[in-house]
C-alpha positions as CSV (number, residue, x, y, z in Angstrom):
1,X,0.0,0.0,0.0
2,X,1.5,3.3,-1.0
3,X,2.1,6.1,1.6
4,X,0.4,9.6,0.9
5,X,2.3,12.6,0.8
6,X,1.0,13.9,4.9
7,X,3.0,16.1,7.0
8,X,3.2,14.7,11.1
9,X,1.1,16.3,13.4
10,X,3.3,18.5,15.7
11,X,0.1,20.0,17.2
12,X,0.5,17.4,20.4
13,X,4.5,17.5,21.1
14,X,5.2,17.8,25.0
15,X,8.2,20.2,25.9
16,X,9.7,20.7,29.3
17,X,11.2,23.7,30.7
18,X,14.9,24.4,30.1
19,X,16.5,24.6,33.6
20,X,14.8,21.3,34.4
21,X,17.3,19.4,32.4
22,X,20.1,17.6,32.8
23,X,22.7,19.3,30.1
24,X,26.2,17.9,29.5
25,X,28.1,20.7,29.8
26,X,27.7,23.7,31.8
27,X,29.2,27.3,32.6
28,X,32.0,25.8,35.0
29,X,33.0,23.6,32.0
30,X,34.0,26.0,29.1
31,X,37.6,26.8,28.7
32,X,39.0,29.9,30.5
33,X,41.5,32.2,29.0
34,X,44.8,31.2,29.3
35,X,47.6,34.1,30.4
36,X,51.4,33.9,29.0
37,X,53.8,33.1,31.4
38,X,51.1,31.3,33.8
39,X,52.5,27.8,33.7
40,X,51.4,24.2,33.1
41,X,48.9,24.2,35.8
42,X,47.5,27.4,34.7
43,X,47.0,26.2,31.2
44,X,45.8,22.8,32.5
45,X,43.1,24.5,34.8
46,X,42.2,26.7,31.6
47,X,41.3,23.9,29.5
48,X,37.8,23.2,28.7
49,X,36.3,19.5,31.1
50,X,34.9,18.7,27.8
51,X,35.7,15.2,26.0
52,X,39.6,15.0,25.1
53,X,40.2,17.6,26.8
54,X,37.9,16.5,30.3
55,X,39.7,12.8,29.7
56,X,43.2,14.5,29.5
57,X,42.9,15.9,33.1
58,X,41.1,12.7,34.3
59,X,44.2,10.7,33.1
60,X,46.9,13.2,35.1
61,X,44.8,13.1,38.0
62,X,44.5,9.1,38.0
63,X,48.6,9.0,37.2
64,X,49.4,11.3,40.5
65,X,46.6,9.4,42.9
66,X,48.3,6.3,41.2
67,X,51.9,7.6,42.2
68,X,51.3,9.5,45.4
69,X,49.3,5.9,46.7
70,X,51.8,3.6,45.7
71,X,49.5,1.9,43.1
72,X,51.3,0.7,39.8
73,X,51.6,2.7,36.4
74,X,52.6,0.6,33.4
75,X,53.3,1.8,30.4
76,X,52.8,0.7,26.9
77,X,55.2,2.0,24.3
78,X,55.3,1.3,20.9
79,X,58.1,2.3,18.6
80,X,56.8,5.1,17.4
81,X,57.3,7.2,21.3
82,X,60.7,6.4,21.0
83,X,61.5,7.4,17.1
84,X,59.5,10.5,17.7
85,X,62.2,12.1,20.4
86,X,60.3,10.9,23.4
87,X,62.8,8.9,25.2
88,X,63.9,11.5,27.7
89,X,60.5,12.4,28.7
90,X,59.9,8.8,29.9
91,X,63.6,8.2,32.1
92,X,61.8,11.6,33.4
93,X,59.1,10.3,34.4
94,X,60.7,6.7,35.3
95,X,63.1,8.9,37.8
96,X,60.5,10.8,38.8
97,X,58.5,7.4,40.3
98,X,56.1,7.4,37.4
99,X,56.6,4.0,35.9
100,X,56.2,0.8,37.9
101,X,56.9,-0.9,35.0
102,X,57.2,-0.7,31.0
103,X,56.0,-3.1,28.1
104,X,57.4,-2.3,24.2
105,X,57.4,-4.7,21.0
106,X,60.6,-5.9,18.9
107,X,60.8,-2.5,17.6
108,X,60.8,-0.5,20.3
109,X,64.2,-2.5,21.9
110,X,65.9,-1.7,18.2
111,X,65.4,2.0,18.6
112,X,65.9,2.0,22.1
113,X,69.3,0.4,21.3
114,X,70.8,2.1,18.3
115,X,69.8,5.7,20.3
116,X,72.3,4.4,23.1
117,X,74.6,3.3,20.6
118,X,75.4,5.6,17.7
119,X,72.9,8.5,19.1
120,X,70.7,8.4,15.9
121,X,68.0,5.3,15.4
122,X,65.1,5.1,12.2
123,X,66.2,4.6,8.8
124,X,64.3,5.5,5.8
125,X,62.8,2.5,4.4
126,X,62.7,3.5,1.0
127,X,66.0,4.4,0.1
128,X,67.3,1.2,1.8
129,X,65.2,-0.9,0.2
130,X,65.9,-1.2,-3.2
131,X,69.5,-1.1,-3.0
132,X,69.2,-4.3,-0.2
133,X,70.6,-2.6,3.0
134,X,67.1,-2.2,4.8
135,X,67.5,-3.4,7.7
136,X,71.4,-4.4,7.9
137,X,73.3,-2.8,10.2
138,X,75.9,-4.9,11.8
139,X,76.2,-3.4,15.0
140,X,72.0,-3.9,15.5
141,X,72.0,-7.3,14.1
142,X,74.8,-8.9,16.2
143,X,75.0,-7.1,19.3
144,X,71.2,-6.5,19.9
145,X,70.7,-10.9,19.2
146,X,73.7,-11.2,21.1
147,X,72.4,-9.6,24.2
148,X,68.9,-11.3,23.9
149,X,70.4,-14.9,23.1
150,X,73.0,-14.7,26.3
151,X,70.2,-12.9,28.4
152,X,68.1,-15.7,27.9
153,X,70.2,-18.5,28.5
154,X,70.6,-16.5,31.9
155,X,67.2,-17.0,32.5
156,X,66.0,-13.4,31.8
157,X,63.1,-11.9,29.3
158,X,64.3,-9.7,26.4
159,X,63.7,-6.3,28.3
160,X,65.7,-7.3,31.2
161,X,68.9,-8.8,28.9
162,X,69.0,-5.7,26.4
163,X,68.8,-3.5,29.9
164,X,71.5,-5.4,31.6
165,X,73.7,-5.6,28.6
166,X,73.2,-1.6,27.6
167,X,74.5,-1.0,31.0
168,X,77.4,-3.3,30.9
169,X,78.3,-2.1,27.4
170,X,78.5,1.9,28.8
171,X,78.1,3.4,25.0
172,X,78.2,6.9,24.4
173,X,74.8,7.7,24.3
174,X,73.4,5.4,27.4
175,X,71.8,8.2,28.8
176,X,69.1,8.4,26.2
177,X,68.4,4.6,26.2
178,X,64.7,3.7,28.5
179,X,65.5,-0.1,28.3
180,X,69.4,1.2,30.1
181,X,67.6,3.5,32.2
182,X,65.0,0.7,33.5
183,X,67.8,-1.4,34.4
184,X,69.7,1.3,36.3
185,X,66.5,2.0,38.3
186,X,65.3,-1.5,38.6
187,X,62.2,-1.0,36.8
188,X,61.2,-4.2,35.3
189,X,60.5,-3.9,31.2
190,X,59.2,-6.6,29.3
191,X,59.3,-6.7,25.3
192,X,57.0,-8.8,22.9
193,X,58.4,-9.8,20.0
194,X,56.3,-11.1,16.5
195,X,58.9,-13.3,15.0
196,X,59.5,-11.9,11.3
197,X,58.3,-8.5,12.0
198,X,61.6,-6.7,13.4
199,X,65.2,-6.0,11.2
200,X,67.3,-8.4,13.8
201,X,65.5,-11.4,12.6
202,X,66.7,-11.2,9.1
203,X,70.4,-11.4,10.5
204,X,71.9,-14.7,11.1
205,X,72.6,-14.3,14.4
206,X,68.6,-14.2,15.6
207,X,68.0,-17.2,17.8
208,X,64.3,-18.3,17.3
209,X,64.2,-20.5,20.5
210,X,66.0,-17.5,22.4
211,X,63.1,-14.9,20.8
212,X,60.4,-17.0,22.2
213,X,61.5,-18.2,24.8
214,X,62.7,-14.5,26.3
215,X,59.8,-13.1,24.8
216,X,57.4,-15.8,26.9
217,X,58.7,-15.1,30.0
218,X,58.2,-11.3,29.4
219,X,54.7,-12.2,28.7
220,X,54.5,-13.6,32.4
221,X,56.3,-10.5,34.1
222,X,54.0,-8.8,32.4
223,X,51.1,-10.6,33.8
224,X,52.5,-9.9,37.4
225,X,52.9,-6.6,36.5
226,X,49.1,-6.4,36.0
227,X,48.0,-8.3,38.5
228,X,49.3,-5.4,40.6
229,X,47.5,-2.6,38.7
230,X,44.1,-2.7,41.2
231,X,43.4,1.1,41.2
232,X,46.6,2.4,39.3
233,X,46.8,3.2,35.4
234,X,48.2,1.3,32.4
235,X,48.5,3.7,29.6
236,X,49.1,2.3,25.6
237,X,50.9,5.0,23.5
238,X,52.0,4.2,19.9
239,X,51.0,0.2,20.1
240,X,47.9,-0.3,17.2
241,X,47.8,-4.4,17.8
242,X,50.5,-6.3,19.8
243,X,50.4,-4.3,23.2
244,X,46.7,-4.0,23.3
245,X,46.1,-7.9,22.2
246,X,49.0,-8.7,25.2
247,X,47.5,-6.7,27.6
248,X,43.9,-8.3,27.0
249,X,45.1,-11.5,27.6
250,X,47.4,-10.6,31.0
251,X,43.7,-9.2,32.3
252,X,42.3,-12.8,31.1
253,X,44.8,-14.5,33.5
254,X,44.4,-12.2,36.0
255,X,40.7,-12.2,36.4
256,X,40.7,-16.0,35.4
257,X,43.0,-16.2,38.8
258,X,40.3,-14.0,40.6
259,X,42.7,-11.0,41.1
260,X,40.5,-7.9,41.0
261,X,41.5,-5.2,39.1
262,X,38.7,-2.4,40.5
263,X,39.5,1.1,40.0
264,X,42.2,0.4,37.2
265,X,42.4,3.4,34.8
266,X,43.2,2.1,31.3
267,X,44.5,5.0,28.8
């Protein structure tokens, strides 16, 4: 049956005075002017408690109840924080008692370790390429498997080997290495590695049984290091699929063991 052309009937609609609703966002919310030369707290108290900006503030408030309660703070990194220039804002804010403890992928342990060794990381993956050097440094390719191979055999992850060899090796530019840094403050870091996806596995030095096997037993630090984040924060910065997928299934193991996790603050 066709439909006529007929306009609704608006004649009946029920409204509601204004003040007698409960609105989103209200007067105390909108941003205030920020002055020059006020400081970070000024601008952070201008901002708008609206959305990103409302979550942004809920986040540094969580991190310094976290910290200041002696509740864990874990963070995430993927590669990208450290390629970006970020490195000394995180041995910051591991120095500063920030970081309980830190979880990166294959990746993030390459950049980490050329930075401490030739101050300069990140190649540009089409030049190198073509020509058949993508990828083929032989300082990153020996050392790097070298560290995680003897590491292992130690009965260490991947994250504490690299740390404890960076430190042993003292190269020139240790200062700006996180994976160094964690070991120097005995902050535990665990790293987990997709075999195939990172440069050291095309040299032949990469040790398969050493890459899994390290990489496994960062997985279960990292569980513990979960297990202990019941009303603390564990942040993800830069990590699209491997730290999310690994941090899903350390919850699974924790909540499958009954640990409660209440009042966690995931970023």
């Amino acid at each position: 049956m066709p439909f006529p052309y007929e306009e609704f009937d608006l004649s009946g609609v029920r409204t509601y005075p204004l003040a007698s609703r409960v609105s989103k966002i209200g007067a105390a919310d909108l941003a205030k002017p920020y002055h020059p030369g006020a400081g970070i707290r000024a601008f952070l108290a201008s901002l708008p408690n609206i959305l990103a900006a409302a979550d942004f503030t809920a986040v540094v408030a969580a991190i310094r109840s976290a910290r200041d309660g002696q509740r864990g703070i874990i963070w995430g990194l993927g590669a990208h924080v450290i390629k970006t220039g970020l490195s000394p804002v995180v041995i910051d804010l591991m120095e500063r008692g920030f970081v309980s403890a830190l979880a990166t992928n294959g990746a993030g342990v390459i950049h980490d370790f050329e930075l401490a060794l030739s101050g300069a990381t990140s190649e540009e993956v089409d030049e190198a390429l073509g020509p058949g050097r993508f990828g083929m440094a032989e300082e990153t390719g020996t050392l790097l498997n070298a560290a995680i191979t003897g590491g292992v055999e130690r009965g260490m992850g991947i994250g504490q080997a690299v740390g404890r060899r960076l430190r042993e090796m003292q190269p020139a530019h240790e200062p700006l290495s996180i994976m160094a840094a964690a070991a120097r403050l005995q902050i535990p870091v665990t790293v987990h590695v997709g075999i195939g996806t990172d440069i050291i596995h095309m040299h032949k030095d990469a040790s398969g049984a050493a890459l899994g096997e390290g990489s496994l037993r960062d997985f279960r630090y990292f569980v513990s290091n979960v297990a202990r984040l019941g009303g603390g924060v564990y942040l993800n910065c830069g990590s699209a699929v491997v730290l999310p997928e690994v941090f899903l299934k350390a919850v699974a193991l924790a909540r499958n063991q009954g640990v409660s996790l209440d009042g966690l603050t995931t970023v």
